[in-house]
C-alpha positions as CSV (number, residue, x, y, z in Angstrom):
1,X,123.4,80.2,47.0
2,X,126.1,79.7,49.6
3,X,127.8,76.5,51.0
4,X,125.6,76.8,53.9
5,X,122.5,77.1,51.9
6,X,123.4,73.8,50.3
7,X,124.5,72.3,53.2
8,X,121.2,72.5,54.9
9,X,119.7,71.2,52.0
10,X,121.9,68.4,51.9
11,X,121.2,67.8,55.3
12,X,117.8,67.7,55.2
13,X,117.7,65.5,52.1
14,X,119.7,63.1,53.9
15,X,117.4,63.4,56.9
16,X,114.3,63.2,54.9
17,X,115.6,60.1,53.4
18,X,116.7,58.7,56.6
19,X,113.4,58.6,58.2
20,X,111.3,56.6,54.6
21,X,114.1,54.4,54.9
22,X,113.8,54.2,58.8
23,X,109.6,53.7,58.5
24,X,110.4,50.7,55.9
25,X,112.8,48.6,58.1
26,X,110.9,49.6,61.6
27,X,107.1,48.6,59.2
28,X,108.4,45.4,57.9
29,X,109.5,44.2,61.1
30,X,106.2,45.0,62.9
31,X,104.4,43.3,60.1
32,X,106.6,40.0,61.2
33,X,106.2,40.4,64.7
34,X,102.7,39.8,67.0
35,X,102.2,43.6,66.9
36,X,101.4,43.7,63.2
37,X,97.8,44.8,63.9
38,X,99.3,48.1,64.9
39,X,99.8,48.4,61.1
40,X,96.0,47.4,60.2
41,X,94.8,50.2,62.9
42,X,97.5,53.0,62.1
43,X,95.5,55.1,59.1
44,X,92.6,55.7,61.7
45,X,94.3,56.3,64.3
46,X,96.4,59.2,62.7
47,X,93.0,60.1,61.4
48,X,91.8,60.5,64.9
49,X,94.9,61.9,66.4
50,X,94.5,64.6,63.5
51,X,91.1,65.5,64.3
52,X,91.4,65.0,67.9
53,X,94.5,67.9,67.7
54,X,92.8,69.9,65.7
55,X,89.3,70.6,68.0
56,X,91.2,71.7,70.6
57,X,90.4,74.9,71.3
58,X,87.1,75.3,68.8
59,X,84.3,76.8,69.9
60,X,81.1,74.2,70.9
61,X,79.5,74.2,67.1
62,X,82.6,72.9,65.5
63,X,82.2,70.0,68.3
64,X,78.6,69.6,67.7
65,X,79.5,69.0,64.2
66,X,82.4,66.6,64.7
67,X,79.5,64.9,67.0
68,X,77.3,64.2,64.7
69,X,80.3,63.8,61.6
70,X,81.1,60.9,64.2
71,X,77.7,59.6,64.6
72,X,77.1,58.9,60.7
73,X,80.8,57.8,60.3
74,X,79.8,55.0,62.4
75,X,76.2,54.2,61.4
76,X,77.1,54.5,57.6
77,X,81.1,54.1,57.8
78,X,81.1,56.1,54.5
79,X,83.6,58.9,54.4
80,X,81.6,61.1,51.5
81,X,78.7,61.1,53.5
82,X,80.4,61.6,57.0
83,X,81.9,64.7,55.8
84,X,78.6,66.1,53.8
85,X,76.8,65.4,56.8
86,X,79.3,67.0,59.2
87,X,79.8,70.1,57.0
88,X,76.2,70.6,56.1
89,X,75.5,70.6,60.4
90,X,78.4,73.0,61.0
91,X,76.5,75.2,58.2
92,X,73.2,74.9,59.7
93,X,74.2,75.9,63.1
94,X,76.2,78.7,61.7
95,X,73.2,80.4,59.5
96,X,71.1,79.6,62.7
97,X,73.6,81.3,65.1
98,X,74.6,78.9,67.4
C-alpha cells in the first residue's frame, strides 16, 4: 500500500476514535445535567428516526404494515410480536395484491 493509503487509514482511525471518545465525555455530562432524560428516550428515538427514514418513498402496503407493526407495538410493547405481526400483514397484502 502507499503512504497515502495509510494515511487515510490513519486518519480515519483517529477520527473514528475521536467521535466514541467525543460520545463518552458529551453522554456523561448529559447524564449530570437536567437533560439526562434525553439519554433514557434516545434508543427509540433513533429507532423511530430509522424507520421514519426509511418509509419514505414506499409504496402504501409497506405503510399499512408499519401501521399496524405500530398498533401492536403499542398494545403489546413486545418487539417479537411487533415484527411477526408487521411482516406477516406486509405478506398478506402482498399474496392478496394490494
Amino acid at each position: 500500500m502507499t503512504s497515502a493509503h495509510w494515511t487515510l487509514i490513519i486518519v480515519l482511525c483517529f477520527a473514528a476514535f475521536s467521535i466514541r471518545i467525543f460520545g463518552l465525555l458529551a453522554g456523561d455530562r448529559i447524564r449530570l445535567s437536567k437533560h439526562s432524560w434525553i439519554l433514557d428516550d434516545l434508543p427509540g428515538l433513533i429507532i423511530v428516526s430509522l424507520v421514519a427514514a426509511s418509509l419514505s418513498g414506499e409504496p402504501l402496503q409497506t405503510w399499512l404494515a408499519a401501521l399496524v407493526a405500530l398498533l401492536v407495538a403499542v398494545l403489546t410493547n413486545h418487539v417479537v410480536v411487533t415484527m411477526g405481526i408487521g411482516v406477516l400483514f406486509y405478506a398478506f397484502l402482498s399474496l392478496f395484491g394490494f
